[in-house]
C-alpha positions in Angstrom: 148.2 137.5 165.6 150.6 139.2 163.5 148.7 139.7 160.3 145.6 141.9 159.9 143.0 140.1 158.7 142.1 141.3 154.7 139.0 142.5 154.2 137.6 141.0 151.0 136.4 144.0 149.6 140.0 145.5 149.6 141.1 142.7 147.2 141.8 142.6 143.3 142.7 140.8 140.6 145.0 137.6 141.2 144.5 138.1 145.2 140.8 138.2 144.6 140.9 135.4 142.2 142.5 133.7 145.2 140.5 134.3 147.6 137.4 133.7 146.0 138.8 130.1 145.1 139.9 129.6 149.1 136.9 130.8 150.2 135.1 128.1 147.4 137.0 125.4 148.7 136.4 126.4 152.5 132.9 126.3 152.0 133.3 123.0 150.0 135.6 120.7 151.5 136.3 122.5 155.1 133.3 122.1 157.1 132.6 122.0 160.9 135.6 124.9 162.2 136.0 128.4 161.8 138.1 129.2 158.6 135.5 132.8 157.5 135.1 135.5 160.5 131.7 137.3 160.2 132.8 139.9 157.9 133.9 137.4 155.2 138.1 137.3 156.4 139.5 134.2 156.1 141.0 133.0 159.1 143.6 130.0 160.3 146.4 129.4 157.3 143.9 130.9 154.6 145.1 134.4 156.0 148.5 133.9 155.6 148.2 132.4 152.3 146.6 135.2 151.4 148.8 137.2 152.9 151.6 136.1 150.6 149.7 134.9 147.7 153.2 134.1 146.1 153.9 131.0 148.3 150.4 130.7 149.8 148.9 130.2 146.2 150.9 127.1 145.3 150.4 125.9 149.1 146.7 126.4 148.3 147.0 124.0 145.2 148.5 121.2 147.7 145.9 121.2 149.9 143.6 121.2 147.5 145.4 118.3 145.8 145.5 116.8 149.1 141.7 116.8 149.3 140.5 115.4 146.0 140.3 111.9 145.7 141.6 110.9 148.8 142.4 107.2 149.1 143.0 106.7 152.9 140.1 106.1 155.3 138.9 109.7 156.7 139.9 108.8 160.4 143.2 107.9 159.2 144.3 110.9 157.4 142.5 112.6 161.2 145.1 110.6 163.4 147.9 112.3 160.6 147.1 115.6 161.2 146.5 115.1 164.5 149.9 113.7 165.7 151.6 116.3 163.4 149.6 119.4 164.9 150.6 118.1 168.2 154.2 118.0 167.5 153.9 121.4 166.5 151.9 122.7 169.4 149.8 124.3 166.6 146.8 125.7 168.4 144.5 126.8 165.7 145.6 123.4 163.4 144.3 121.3 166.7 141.4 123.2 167.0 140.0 122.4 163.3 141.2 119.1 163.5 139.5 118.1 166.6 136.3 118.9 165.4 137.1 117.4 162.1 138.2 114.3 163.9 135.2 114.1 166.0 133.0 114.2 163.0 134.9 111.6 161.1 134.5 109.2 164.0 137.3 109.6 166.3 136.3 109.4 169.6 137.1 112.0 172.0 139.1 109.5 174.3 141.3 108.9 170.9 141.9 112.7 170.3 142.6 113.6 173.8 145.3 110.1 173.9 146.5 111.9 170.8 146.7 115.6 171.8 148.1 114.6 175.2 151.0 113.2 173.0 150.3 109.1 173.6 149.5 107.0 171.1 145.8 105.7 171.7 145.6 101.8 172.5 141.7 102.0 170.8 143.1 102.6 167.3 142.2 100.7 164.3 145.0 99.1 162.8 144.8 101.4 160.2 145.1 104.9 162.4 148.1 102.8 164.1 149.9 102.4 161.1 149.1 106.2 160.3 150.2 107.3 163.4 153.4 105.1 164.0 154.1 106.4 160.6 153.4 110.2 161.2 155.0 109.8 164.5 158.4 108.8 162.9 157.9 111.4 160.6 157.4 114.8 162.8 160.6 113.4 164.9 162.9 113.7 161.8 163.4 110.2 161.6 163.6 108.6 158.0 160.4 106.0 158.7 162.3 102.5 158.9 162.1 100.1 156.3 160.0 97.7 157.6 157.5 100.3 159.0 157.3 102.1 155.2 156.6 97.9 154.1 153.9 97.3 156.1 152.4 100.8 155.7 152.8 100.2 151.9 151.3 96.6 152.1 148.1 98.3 153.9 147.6 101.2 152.7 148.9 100.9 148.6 151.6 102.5 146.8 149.2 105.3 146.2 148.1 105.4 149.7 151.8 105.7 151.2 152.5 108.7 149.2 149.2 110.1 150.3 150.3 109.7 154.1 153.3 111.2 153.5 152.7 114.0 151.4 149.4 114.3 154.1 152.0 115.1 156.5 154.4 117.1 155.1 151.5 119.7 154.6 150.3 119.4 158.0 154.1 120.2 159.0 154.1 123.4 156.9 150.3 124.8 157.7 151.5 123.9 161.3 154.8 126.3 160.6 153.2 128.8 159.1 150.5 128.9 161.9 153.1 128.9 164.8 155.0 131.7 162.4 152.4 134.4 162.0 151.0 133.6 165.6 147.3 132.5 164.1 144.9 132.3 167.1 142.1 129.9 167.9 138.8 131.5 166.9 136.6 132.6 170.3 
């Protein structure tokens, strides 16, 4: 790891402000992984974010965009993060999302087919569509035309942009994870 942890107690003003509002929205929305050591520290991205409240602040506001009001299924937006923290190789982002995808109904055949980097044949049409998608996306790869047609046709014009910007976060907490060296939690 290549940032200290920050004690809480050691914060003020805006930083505080920030933290308190991470640590809100940890307890909240982020349930069933390690994001709070013992003495109250957050952990995974919130560290970093922290770190650097100027850019981890308005990354903070994404993901907490991302997480109100969701319109995809909860196992869809799973496969998503899933295919993009494998690309990445991101330890700590597989770690919550594992978990996270195991309680939103993925089974653990599906998130092994996934980590192991194989698309699972036992997905919905849905968590294909989200991972043939995601898949095109963490390559590089503009998402052809008729894939972006029938992901909009299922999904919604709403839903689309949800899947995309859905990735496009998991690729930045992935970078910022791989970055500053964030471990797993023991």
């Amino acid at each position: 790891m290549r940032l200290p942890l920050i004690p809480p107690e050691t914060l003020t003003g805006e930083d505080r402000a920030l933290y308190d509002d991470m640590r809100h929205g940890i307890e909240t929305s982020f349930k069933g992984f390690k994001a709070i050591d013992e003495s109250g520290a957050l952990i995974g991205p919130w560290n970093p974010w922290l770190t650097f409240p100027q850019f981890g602040g308005p990354v903070w506001n994404y993901t907490k965009a991302m997480a109100s009001d969701p319109k995809l299924p909860k196992p869809v937006r799973e496969v998503a993060i899933l295919v993009t923290g494998t690309h990445f190789h991101s330890g700590y982002e597989l770690y919550a999302h594992i978990l996270v995808g195991e309680m939103r109904g993925l089974s653990d055949e599906t998130i092994a087919t996934i980590v192991a980097g194989e698309r699972p044949a036992s997905l919905t049409t849905e968590e294909a569509m989200a991972y043939d998608v995601t898949s095109a996306l963490v390559s590089g790869r503009i998402v052809p035309k008729i894939l972006y047609e029938q992901a909009q046709a299922m999904f919604g014009k709403d839903g689309i942009g949800e899947l995309i910007y859905l990735v496009g976060l998991y690729c930045a907490v992935s970078v910022v994870l791989n970055g500053f060296d964030v471990p797993v939690p023991e």
